[in-house]
C-alpha positions as CSV (number, residue, x, y, z in Angstrom):
1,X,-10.2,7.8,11.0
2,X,-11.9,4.7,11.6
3,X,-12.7,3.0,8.6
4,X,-11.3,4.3,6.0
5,X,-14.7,4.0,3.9
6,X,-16.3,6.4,6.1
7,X,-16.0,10.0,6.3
8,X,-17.9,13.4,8.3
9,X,-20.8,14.6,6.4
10,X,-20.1,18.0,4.7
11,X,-23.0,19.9,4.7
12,X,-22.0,22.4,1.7
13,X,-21.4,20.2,0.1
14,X,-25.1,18.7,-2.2
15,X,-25.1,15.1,-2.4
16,X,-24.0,13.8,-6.1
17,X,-25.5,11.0,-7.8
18,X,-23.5,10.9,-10.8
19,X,-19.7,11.3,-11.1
20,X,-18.5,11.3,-14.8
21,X,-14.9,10.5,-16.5
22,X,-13.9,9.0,-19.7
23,X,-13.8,6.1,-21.5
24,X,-10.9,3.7,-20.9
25,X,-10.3,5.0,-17.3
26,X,-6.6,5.4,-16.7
27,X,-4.8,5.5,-13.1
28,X,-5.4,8.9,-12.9
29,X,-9.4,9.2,-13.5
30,X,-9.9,5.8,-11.5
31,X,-7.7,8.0,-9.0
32,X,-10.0,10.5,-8.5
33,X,-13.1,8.3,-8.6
34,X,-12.0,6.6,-6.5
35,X,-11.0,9.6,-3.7
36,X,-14.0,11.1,-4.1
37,X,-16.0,7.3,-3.5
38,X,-13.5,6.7,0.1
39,X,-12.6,10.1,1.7
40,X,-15.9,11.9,0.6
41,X,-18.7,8.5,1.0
42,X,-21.6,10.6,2.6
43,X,-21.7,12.4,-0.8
44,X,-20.2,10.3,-3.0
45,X,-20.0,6.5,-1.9
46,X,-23.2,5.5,-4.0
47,X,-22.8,7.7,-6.9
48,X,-23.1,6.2,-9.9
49,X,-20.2,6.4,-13.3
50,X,-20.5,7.7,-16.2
51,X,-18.3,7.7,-19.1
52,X,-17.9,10.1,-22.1
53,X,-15.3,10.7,-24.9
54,X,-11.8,12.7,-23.4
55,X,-12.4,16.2,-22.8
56,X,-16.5,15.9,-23.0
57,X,-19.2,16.6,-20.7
58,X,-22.3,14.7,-20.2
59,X,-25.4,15.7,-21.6
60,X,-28.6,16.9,-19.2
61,X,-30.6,14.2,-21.5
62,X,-28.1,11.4,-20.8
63,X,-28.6,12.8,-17.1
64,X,-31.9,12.7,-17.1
65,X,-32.7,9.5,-19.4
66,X,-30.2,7.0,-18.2
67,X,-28.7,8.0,-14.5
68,X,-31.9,10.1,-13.5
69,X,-30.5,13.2,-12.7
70,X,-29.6,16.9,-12.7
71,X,-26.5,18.9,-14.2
72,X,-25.8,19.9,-10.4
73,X,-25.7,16.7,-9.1
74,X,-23.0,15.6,-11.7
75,X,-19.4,16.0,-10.9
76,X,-16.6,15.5,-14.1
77,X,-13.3,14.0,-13.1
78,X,-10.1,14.2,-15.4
79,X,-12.9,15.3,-18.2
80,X,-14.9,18.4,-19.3
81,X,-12.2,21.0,-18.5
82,X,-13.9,21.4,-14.8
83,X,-12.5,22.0,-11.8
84,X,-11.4,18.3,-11.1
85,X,-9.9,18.4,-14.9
86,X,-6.5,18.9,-15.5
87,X,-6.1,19.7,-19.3
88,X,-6.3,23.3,-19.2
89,X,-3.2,25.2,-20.2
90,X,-3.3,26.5,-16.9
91,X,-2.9,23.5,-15.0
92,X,-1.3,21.5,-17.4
93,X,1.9,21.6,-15.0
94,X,4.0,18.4,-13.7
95,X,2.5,18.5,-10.3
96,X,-1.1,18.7,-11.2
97,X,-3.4,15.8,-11.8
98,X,-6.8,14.9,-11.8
99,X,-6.3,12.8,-8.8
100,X,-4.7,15.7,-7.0
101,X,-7.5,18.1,-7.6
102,X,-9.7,15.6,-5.7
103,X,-7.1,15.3,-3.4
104,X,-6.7,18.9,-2.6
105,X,-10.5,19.2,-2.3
106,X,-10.6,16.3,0.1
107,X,-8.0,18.3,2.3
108,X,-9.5,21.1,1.8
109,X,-12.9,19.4,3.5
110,X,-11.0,17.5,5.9
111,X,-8.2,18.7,7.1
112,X,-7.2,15.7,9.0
113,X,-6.4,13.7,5.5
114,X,-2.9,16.1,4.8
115,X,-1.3,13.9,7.6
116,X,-1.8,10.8,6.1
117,X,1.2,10.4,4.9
118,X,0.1,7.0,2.9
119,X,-2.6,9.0,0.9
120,X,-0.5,11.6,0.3
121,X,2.3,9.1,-1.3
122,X,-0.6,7.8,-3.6
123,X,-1.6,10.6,-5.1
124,X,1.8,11.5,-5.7
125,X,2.9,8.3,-7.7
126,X,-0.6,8.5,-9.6
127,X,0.6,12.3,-10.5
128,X,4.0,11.0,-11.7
129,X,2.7,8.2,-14.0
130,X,-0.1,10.7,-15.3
131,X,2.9,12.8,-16.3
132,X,4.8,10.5,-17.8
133,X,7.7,10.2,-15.1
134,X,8.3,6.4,-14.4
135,X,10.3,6.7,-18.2
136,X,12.7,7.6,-15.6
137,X,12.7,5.3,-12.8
138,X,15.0,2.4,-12.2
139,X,12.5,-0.3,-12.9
140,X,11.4,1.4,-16.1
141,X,13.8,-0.8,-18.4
142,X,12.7,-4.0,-16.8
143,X,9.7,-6.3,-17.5
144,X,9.2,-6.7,-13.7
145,X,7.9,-3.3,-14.2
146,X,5.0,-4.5,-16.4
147,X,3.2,-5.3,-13.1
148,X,2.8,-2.0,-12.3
149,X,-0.8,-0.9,-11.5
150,X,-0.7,1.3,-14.3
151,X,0.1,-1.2,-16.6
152,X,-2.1,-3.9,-15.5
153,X,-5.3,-1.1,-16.2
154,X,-3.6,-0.9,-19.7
155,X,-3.1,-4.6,-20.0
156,X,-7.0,-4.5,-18.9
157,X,-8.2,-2.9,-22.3
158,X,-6.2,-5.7,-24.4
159,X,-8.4,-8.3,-22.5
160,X,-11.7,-6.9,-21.4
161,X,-12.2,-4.3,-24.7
162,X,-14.5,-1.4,-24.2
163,X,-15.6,-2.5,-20.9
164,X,-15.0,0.5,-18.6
165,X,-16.8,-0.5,-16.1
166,X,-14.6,-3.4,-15.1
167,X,-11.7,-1.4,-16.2
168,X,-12.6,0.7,-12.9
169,X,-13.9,-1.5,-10.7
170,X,-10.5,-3.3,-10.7
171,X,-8.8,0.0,-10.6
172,X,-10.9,0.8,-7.4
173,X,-10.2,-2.3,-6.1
174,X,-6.4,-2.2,-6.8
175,X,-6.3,1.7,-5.2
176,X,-7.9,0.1,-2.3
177,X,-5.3,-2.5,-1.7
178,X,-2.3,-0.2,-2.5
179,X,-3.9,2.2,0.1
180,X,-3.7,-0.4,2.8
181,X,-0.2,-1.9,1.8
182,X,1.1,1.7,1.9
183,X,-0.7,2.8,5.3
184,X,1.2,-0.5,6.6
185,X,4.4,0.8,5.0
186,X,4.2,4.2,7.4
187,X,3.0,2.6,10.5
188,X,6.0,0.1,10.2
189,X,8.4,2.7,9.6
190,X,7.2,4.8,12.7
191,X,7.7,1.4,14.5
192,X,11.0,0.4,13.6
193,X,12.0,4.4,14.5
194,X,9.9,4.1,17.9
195,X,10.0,0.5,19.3
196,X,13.4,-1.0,17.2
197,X,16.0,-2.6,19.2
198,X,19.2,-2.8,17.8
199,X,21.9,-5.0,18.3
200,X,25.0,-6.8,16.7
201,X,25.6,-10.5,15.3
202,X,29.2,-11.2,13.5
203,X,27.1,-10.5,9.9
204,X,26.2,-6.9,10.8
205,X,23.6,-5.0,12.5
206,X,20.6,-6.4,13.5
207,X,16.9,-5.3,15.0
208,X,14.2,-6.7,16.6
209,X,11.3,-5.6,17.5
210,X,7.8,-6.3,18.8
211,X,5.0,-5.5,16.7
212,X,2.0,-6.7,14.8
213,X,3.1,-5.2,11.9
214,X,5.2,-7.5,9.7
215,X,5.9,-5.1,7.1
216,X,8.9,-4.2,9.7
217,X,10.7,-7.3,8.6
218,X,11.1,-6.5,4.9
219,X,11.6,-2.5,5.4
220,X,14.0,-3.2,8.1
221,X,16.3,-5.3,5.8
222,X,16.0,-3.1,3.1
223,X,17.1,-0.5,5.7
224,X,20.0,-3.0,6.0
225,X,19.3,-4.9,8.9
226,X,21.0,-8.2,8.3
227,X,18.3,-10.0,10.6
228,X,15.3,-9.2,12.3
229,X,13.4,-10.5,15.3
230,X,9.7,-9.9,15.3
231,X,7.3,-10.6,18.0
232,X,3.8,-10.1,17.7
233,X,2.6,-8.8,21.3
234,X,-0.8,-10.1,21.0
235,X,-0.5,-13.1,19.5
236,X,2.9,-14.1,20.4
237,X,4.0,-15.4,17.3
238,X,8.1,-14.9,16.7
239,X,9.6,-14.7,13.7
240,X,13.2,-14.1,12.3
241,X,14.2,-13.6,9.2
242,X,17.8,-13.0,7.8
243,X,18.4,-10.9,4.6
244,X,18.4,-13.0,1.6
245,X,22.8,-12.2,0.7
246,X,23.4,-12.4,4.2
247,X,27.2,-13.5,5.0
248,X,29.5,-14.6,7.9
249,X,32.6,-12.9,8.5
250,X,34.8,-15.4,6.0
251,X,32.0,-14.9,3.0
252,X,30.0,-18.1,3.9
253,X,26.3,-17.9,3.6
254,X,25.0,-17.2,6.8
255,X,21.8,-19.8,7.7
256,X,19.5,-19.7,10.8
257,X,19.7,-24.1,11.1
258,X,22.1,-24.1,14.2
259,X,19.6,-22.0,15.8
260,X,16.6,-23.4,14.3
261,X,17.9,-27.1,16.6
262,X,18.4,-24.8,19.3
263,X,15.1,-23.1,19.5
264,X,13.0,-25.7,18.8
265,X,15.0,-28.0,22.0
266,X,14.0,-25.2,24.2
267,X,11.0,-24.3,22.7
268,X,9.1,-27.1,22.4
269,X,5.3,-26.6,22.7
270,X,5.9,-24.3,20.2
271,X,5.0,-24.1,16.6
272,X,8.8,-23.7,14.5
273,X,9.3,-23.9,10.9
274,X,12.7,-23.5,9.6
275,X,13.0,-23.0,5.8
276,X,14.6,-24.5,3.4
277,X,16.5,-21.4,2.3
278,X,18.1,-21.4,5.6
279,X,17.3,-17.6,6.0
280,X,13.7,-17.9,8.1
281,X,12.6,-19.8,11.3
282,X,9.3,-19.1,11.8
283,X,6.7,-19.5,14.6
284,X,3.5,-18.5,13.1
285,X,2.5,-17.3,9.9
286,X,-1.4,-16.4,7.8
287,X,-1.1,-19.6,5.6
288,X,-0.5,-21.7,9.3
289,X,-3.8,-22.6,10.4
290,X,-2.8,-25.1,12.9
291,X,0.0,-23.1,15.1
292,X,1.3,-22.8,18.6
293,X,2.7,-19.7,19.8
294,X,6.5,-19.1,21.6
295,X,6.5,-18.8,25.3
296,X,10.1,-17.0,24.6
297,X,10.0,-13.1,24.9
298,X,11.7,-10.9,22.6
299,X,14.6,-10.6,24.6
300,X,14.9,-14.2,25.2
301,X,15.2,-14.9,21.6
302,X,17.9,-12.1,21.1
303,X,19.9,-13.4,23.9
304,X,19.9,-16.8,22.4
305,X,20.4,-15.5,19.4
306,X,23.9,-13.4,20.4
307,X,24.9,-16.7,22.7
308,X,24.3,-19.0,19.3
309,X,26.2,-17.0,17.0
310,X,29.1,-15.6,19.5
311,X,28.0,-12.3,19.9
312,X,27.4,-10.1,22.8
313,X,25.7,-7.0,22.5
């Protein structure tokens, strides 16, 4: 869809100037602000917020006096028992949320928005923590999952009190961000599934792959891969990365340094980093400004990989 800022102009749809939630935004009315602000911008990019108490409505003085507007150019999200408002006994069901009226009007609009797979998965977790349903997740019992979103907007009101508007601009910010890590999280997984090439080292099954998408090295080894090969095809960069419990055959941690001397005697004009937890070599990465790319191709590297480590495919 381009940018994901932008979206087609719907022309029954009036422009709105105001879009209106309550105070102390949680996930779920940040969620729907926020939906209506990306997938819907001709309409809705520039609108301003309001907030009210739960449940209320704005006033057409407020309107009028502070935001400069109509009644029919305000639209209530996860307040005001409207159509994007969720609290009615009618709706009040495990699989409704404010965030996924917005979201079924967005589809509705554009139809092209149910295969995006990444949106879809958003919406869904904001549903499940608007309902209470992480009290059953794994993580739940752990502190680790204190840095959930949904927490952090909670530990927002401790620090900023009263101060909605920061409480959703960081909301918006943090939707945007989980948006992109999650579209990155599909478009690896179609490109392990597509492009993967699977072979065999004395620790287990490995992959590797050429792509510019290095989500594929951590899903791939949470999909069991014991080591992955990436090569970026554009910029050449190569790295390889072994999972962290990684083990040879007699229950010896399994390192990457007999190949790191290997690599970088054959590989010279190229930029290799071997870390000190024995389980990366890396040629290339964002925080290496100053970096030389392999000349090796991807199936260079897996051959010299399989010869280093006694393995044929």
């Amino acid at each position: 869809m381009g940018s994901f800022f932008s979206c087609w102009y719907n022309v029954s749809m009036p422009q709105r100037k105001l879009l209106v939630t309550h105070h102390a935004p949680d996930l779920d009315a940040i969620g729907g602000i926020w939906l209506f602000k990306r997938f819907d911008a001709l309409n809705y990019a520039n609108a301003q917020v309001a907030f009210v108490d739960p449940g209320d409505t704005i006033s057409l003085e407020d309107c009028e006096k502070n935001f400069n507007c109509q009644l029919h150019e305000v639209t209530h999200v996860d307040t005001g028992l409207g159509e994007f408002d969720h609290h009615q006994p009618e709706k009040a069901q495990a699989s409704i949320s404010a965030s996924s009226l917005v979201y079924d009007y967005i589809c509705q609009q554009y139809p092209d928005k149910k295969d995006d797979q990444a949106l879809a998965a958003l919406v869904n977790h904001i549903t499940e923590i608007d309902h209470f349903r992480e009290i059953y997740w794994a993580e739940a019992k752990e502190d680790r999952f204190l840095f959930s979103l949904h927490s952090l907007i909670h530990g927002h009101e401790y620090v900023n009190l009263h101060d909605d508007q920061s409480q959703l601009n960081f909301g918006l910010q943090s939707l945007d961000y989980a948006y992109a890590a999650l579209t990155q999280h599909y478009k690896a997984k179609e490109a392990i599934k597509e492009r993967g090439q699977e072979f065999n080292l004395p620790i287990g099954k490995c992959l590797a792959i050429e792509s510019g998408n290095d989500d594929t090295i951590k899903l791939a080894q949470i999909q069991g891969y014991q080591l992955v090969i990436r090569k970026d095809p554009e910029q050449d960069f190569i790295r390889i990365k072994a999972r962290p419990d990684s083990k040879n055959p007699d229950g010896s941690n399994f390192n990457l340094e007999k190949l790191a001397k290997i690599i970088k005697e054959i590989d010279q004009s190229a930029s290799w980093f071997y870390h000190a937890s024995g389980k990366m070599l890396l040629n290339g990465s964002n925080g290496w400004r100053q970096k030389k790319a392999s000349k090796l191709s991807l199936q260079q590297v897996v051959d010299l990989v399989q010869k280093t480590y006694n393995q044929k495919s």
